[in-house]
C-alpha positions, 0 to 999 in steps of 0.5 A, spaced: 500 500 500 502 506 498 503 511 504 505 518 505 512 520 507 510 522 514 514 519 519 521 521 517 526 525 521 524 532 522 531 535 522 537 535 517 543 531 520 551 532 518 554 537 514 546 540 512 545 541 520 552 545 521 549 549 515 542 550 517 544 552 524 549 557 521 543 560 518 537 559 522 538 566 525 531 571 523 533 574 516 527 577 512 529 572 506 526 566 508 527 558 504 522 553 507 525 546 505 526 539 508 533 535 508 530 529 503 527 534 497 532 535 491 527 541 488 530 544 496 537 542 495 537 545 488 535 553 491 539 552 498 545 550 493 544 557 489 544 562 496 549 558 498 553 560 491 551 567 491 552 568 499 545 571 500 543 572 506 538 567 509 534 563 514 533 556 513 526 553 515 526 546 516 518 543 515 516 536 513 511 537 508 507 531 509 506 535 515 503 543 513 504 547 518 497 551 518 501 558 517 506 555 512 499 554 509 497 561 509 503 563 506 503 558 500 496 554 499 500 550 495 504 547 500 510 546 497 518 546 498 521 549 496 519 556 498 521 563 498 519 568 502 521 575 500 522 581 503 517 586 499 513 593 500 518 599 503 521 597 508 521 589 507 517 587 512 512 584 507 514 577 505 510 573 499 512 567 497 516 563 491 515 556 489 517 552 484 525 550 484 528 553 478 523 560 479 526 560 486 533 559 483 533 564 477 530 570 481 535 569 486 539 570 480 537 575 478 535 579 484 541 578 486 546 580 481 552 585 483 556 580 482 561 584 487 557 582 493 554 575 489 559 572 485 558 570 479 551 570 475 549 563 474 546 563 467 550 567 462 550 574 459 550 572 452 543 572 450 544 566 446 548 562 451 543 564 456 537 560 452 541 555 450 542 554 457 535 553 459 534 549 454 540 544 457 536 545 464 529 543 461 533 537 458 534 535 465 528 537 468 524 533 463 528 527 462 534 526 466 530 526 473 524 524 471 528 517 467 532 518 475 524 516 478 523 511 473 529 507 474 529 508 482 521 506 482 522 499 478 519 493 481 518 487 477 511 488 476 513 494 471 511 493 463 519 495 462 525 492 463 530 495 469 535 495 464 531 498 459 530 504 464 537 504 465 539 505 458 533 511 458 536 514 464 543 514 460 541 516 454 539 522 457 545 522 461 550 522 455 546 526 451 548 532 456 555 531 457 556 531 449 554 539 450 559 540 456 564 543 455 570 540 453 575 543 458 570 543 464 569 541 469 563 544 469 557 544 463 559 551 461 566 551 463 571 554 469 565 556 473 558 552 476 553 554 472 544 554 474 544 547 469 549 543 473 546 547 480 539 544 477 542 536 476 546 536 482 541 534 487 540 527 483 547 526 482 548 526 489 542 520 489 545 516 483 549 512 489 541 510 492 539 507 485 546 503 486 543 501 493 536 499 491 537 496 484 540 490 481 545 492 477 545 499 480 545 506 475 551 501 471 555 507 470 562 504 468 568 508 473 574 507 468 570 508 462 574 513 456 565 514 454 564 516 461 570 521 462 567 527 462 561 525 467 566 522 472 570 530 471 564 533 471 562 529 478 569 530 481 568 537 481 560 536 484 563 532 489 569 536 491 564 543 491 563 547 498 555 548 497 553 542 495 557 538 501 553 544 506 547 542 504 548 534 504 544 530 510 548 523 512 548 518 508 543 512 513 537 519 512 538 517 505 538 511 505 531 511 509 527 517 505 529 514 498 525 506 501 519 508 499 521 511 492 525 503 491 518 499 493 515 504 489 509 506 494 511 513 496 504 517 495 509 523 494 507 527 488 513 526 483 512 518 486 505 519 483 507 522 477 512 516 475 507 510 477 502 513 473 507 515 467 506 522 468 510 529 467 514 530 474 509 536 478 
């Protein structure tokens, strides 16, 4: 039976915790999220990178606090609360991860107090990034679900999801650039900030599934991938807004049984678009 994600553990642990506790102070900005959620990571990520000052607000959104509520009816992490009006005592809410990311982005711009801009100033290079983030939104984390949620009662095979999975894959390293070791080069960029997260999870589809992902580690075809996961693993935002590996390992259970009512398990179960 399919069951809501309820009774998992309602706070971050290793370097996630360190980090959250660094900002837990009363900012105006506030980021509503939970430890197990990608989307989360995706925007906790990018205000780590821009050094943007912030709260971190940890919720279980299996478990709606009636306030978080009335401040987004959608209910959903991640979620923005920015400071607007005057004085910047009104807040109002952003959700959605990449909204989330590309405002962040933009709204915090002064690239000597924020660092780098996370999309290109090129108006070409900037779509044709977009385009590359779309690639991973509709293809390679939908593809990361598939292979996670096979069971054996499925109409495909777990090797032919892994295959699909791999395509997607492949077919991002081949528009990287050469050099890296990030997608557009020297600098992390929104398109490796939006595949990150899953990245960082591939290692519970080698624990869950025969097989496992099936991505060689010495493979000449897969170099640019492992120089590419190199340098995602080595980064300082992405080790800070890691949990420990055991939460993982307990949030992802549902997902590899495939009875978690999650809407994106949902969405995968029923061949669906990812909410």
């Amino acid at each position: 039976m399919a069951s809501q994600d309820t009774s998992l553990p309602p706070e971050t642990t290793g370097a996630a915790a360190k980090t959250a506790e660094r900002y837990e102070g009363g900012h105006v900005l506030k980021l509503y999220g939970s430890w197990f959620c990608p989307f989360v990571q995706r925007s906790w990520i990018t205000l780590l990178e821009k050094k943007i000052p912030h709260q971190y607000i940890e919720m279980n959104p299996y478990k709606k606090d009636p306030a978080f509520i009335k401040m987004n009816p959608r209910g959903l992490v991640p979620t923005l609360a920015v400071p607007v009006g005057a004085h910047g005592t009104e807040q109002k809410p952003l959700f959605e991860s990449l909204v989330i990311c590309e405002y962040l982005d933009e709204a915090y711009s002064d690239e000597d107090k924020y660092g780098k801009r996370l999309l290109p100033d090129d108006a070409y290079e900037r779509a044709r990034a977009r385009l590359w983030i779309d690639h991973i939104s509709t293809r390679i984390v939908p593809g990361f679900y598939k292979l996670l949620q096979h069971t054996p009662d499925k109409k495909y095979s777990i090797q032919q999801a892994r295959d699909e999975l791999h395509g997607h894959i492949r077919s991002l390293v081949e528009q990287m650039d050469a050099d890296g070791p990030w997608f557009l080069g020297q600098h992390i960029s929104l398109v490796d900030i939006c595949l990150i997260p899953w990245a960082k999870r591939l290692w519970l589809i080698d624990h869950y599934k025969d097989g496992g992902v099936g991505i060689p580690a010495h493979d000449e075809k897969w170099k640019r991938w492992q120089t590419w996961m190199d340098a995602v693993d080595q980064h300082p935002s992405v080790k800070d807004t890691m949990s420990s590996d055991e939460r993982y390992i307990l949030a992802y259970k549902r997902y590899a049984d495939d009875t978690t009512e999650s809407l994106v398990g949902r969405a995968t179960r029923q061949g669906e678009k990812l909410p």
